[in-house]
C-alpha positions as CSV (number, residue, x, y, z in Angstrom):
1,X,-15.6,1.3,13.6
2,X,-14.2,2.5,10.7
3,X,-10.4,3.6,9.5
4,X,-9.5,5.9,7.0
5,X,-5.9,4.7,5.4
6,X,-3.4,5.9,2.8
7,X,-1.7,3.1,0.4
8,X,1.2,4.2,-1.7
9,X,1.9,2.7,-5.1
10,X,5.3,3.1,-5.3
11,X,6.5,2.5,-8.9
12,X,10.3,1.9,-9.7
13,X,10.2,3.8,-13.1
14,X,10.8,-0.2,-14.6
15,X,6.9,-0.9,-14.4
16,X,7.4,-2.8,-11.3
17,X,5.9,-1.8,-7.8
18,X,6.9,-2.4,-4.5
19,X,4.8,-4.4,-2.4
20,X,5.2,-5.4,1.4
21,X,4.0,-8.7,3.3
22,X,2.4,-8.7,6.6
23,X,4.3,-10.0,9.3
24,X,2.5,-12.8,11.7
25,X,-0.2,-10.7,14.2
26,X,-3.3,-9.0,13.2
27,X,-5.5,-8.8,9.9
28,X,-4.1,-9.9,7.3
29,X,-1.3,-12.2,8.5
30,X,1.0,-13.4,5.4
31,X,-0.9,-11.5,3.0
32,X,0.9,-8.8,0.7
33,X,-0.3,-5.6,0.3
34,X,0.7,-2.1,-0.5
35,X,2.9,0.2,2.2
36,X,0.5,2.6,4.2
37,X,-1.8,2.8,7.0
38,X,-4.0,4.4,8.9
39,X,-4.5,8.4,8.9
40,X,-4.5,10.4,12.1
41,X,-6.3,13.5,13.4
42,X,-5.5,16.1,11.5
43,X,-3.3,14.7,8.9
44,X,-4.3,15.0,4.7
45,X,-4.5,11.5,3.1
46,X,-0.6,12.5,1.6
47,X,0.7,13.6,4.9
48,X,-0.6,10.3,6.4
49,X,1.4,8.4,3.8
50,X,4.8,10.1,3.5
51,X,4.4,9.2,7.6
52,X,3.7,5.8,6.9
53,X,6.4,5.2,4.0
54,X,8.8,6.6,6.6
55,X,7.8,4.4,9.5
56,X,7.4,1.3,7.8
57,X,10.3,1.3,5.4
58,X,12.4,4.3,5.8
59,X,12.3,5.7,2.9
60,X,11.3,9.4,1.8
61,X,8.4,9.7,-0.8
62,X,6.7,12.3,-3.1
63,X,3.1,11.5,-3.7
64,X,1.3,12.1,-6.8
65,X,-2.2,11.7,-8.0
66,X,-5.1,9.5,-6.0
67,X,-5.5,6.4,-8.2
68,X,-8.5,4.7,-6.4
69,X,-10.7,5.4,-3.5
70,X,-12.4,2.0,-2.1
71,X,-14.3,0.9,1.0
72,X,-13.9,-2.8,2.4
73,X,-15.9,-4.1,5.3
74,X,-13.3,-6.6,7.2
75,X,-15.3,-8.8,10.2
76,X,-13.7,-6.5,13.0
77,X,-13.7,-3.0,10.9
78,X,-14.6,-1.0,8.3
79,X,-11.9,0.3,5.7
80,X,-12.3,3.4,3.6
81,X,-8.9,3.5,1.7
82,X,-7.3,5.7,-0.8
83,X,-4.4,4.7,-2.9
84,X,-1.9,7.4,-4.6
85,X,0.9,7.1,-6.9
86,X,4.3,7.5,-5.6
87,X,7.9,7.3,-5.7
88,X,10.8,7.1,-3.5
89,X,13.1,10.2,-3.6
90,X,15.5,9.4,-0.8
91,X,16.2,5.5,0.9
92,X,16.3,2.0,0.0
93,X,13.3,0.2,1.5
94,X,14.1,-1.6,4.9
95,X,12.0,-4.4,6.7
96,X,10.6,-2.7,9.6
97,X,7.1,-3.8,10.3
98,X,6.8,-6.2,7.7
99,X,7.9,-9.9,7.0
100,X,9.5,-9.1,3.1
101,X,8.9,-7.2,0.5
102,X,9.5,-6.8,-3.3
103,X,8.9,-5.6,-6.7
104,X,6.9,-6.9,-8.8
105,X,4.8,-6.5,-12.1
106,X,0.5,-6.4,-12.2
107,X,1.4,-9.7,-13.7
108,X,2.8,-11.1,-10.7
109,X,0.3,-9.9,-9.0
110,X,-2.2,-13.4,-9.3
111,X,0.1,-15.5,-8.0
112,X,0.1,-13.5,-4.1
113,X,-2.7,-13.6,-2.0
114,X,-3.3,-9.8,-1.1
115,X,-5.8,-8.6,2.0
116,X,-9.0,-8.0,0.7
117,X,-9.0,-4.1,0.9
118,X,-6.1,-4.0,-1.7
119,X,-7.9,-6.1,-4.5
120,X,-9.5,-3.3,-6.2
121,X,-6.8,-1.9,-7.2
122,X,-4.8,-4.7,-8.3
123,X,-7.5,-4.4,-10.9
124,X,-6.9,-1.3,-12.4
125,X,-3.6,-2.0,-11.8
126,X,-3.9,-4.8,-14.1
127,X,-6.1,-3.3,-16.3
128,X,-3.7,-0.3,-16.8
129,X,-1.0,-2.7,-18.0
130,X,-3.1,-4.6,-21.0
């Protein structure tokens, strides 16, 4: 089976980027990882994650350009995700689905254990920093 999911990389406009933890439950458990999910019939990739920023942190977002497209094959499912740049125009971020969140720099970003499907793009994330 395989999903096709939105991630948003939501910058503050500081260099720092929000990023959520999973809560206990499902893939992923504990690990950090970037707010999004999983597109629906007949949503675009953007649609699918101004839904998700809404749902999972109430917040309001405008989406810009697609940063990375990557697949990951998890044990259960495959992954084909895409993440955009973003940034929140209306709302404060709120826990809703997941355990904490926060913001944090690329150089932060060794320190967290992320799910799999995010770590290409904490590459170029890095990489776009140096």
């Amino acid at each position: 089976m395989k999903k096709d999911v939105s991630a948003a990389v939501i910058e503050d406009g500081r260099g720092r980027i929000l990023i959520c933890r999973r809560r206990e439950g499902g893939s992923c458990a504990h690990l950090w990882e970037f707010a999004g999910g999983k597109r629906e019939e007949g949503e675009t990739d953007e649609e699918c994650l101004i839904r998700e920023c809404r749902e999972e942190l109430d917040v309001e977002i405008t989406v810009g350009g697609l940063l990375l497209e990557t697949f990951h094959r998890y044990p259960e499912y495959d992954v084909d995700i895409k993440f955009f740049s973003a940034t929140i125009v209306s709302g404060e971020p709120k826990l809703i689905v997941h355990e904490t969140f926060c913001w944090a720099g690329p150089e932060d970003f060794d320190g967290l254990e992320f799910c799999p499907a995010d770590r290409e793009i904490l590459k170029l994330l890095s990489a776009k920093q140096g």
